[in-house]
Every structure is written in structure tokens, then in C-alpha cells.
C-alpha positions as CSV (number, residue, x, y, z in Angstrom):
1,X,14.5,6.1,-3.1
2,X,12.0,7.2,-5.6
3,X,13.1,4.5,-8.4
4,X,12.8,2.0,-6.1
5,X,9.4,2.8,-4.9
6,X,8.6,3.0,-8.5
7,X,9.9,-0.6,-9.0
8,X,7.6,-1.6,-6.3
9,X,4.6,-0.2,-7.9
10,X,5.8,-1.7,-11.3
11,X,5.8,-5.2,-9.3
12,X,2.4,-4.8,-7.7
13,X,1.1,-3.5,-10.7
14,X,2.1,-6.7,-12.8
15,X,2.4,-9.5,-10.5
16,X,0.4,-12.4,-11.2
17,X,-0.5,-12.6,-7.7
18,X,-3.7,-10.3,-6.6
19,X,-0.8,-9.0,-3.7
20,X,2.7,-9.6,-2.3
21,X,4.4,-10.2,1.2
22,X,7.8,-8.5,1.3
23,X,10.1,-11.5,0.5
24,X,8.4,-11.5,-2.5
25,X,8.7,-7.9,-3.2
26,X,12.3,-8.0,-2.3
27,X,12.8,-11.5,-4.5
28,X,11.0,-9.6,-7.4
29,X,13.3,-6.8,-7.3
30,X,16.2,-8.5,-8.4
31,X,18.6,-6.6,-6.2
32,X,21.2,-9.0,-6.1
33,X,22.2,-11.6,-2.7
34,X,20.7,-10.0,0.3
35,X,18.4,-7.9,-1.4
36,X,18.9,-4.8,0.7
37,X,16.1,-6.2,3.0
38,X,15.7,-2.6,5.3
39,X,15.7,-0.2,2.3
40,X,12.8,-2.1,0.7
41,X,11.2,-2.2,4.1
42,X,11.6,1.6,4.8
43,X,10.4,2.3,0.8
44,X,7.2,0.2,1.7
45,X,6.8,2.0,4.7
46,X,7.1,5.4,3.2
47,X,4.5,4.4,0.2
48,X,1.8,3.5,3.0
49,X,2.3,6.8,4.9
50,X,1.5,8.4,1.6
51,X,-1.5,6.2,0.5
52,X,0.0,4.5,-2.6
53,X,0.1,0.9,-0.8
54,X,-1.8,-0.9,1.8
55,X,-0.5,-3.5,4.2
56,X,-3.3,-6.2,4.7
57,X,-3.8,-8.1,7.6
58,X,-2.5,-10.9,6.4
59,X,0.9,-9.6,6.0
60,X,0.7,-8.8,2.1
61,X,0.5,-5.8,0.0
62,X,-1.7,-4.4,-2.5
63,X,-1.9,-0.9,-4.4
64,X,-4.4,0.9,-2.7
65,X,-6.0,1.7,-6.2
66,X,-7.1,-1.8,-6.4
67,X,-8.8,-2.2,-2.9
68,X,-11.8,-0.3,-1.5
69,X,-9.7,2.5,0.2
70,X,-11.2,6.0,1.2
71,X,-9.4,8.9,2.0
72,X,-10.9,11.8,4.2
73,X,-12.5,12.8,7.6
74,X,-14.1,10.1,9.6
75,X,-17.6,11.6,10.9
76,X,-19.2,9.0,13.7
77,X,-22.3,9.6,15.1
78,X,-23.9,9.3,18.7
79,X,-25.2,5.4,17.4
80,X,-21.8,4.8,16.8
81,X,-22.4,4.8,13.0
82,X,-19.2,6.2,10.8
83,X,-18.9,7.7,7.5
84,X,-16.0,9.0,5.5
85,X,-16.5,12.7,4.0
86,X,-14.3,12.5,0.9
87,X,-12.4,15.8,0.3
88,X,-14.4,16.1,-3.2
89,X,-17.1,16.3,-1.2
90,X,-19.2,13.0,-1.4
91,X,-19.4,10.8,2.1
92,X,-19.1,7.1,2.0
């Protein structure tokens, strides 16, 4: 499972394309006719959990190095506003 989640990242990494839905990911694998549709959903699935993609709301996915994704405690006030507190510290 690991080499494939690599592949992925290698595919997100140099597609052309700023981010991929998952017939494209699965196309771009090259892993022959039927493309082993539920392992490359469950690898997808398993990278999200661990913060190394993000699903968009559009249905695509990008590496979440390349979009404005914080990691950390969410702190919201009484007004309602929210703020991140990064574990190294800083808040966003």
C-alpha cells in the first residue's frame, strides 16, 4: 500500500493539472484494465486521514503542501472568531 500511495504523490506532484479527480489518478497509474478502482480509493482515503492530501469540494485532489492547510487546535472565541494554534506554537 505504501508504493502505491507513493505513486499517487508522484502523480500529484507532476501532473500538469493544479489537482486530480480519482479517474484521473487511477488512469494515471497505469494499473492495467480496471485499474483496481477500491484500492486506489482506500490509498486516497488513508493519505487524507494522515494529512498528505486534501479532497476539495469540487471532487479533486491536491497535496496538502500546495494549499493553505493548518494543522493544530482550533481555539474560537465567545464572537465566534476561530484561530488555529499551530503545534510549533504560532496561531493562524
Amino acid at each position: 500500500m505504501e508504493d502505491l500511495q507513493q505513486k499517487i504523490l508522484d502523480l500529484l506532484a507532476n501532473s500538469k493539472k493544479s489537482s486530480l479527480d480519482t479517474g484521473a489518478i487511477v488512469a494515471g497509474l497505469h494499473l492495467g484494465k480496471g485499474g483496481n478502482f477500491a484500492s486506489v480509493s482506500t490509498a486516497l482515503n488513508q493519505m487524507e486521514d494522515q494529512c498528505q492530501i486534501v479532497h476539495n469540494i469540487n471532487g479533486t485532489w491536491d497535496l496538502a503542501s500546495v494549499v493553505n492547510l493548518y494543522t493544530g487546535t482550533l481555539c474560537v472565541n465567545t464572537k465566534g472568531v476561530g484561530f488555529v494554534d499551530k503545534e510549533d506554537g504560532t496561531t493562524v
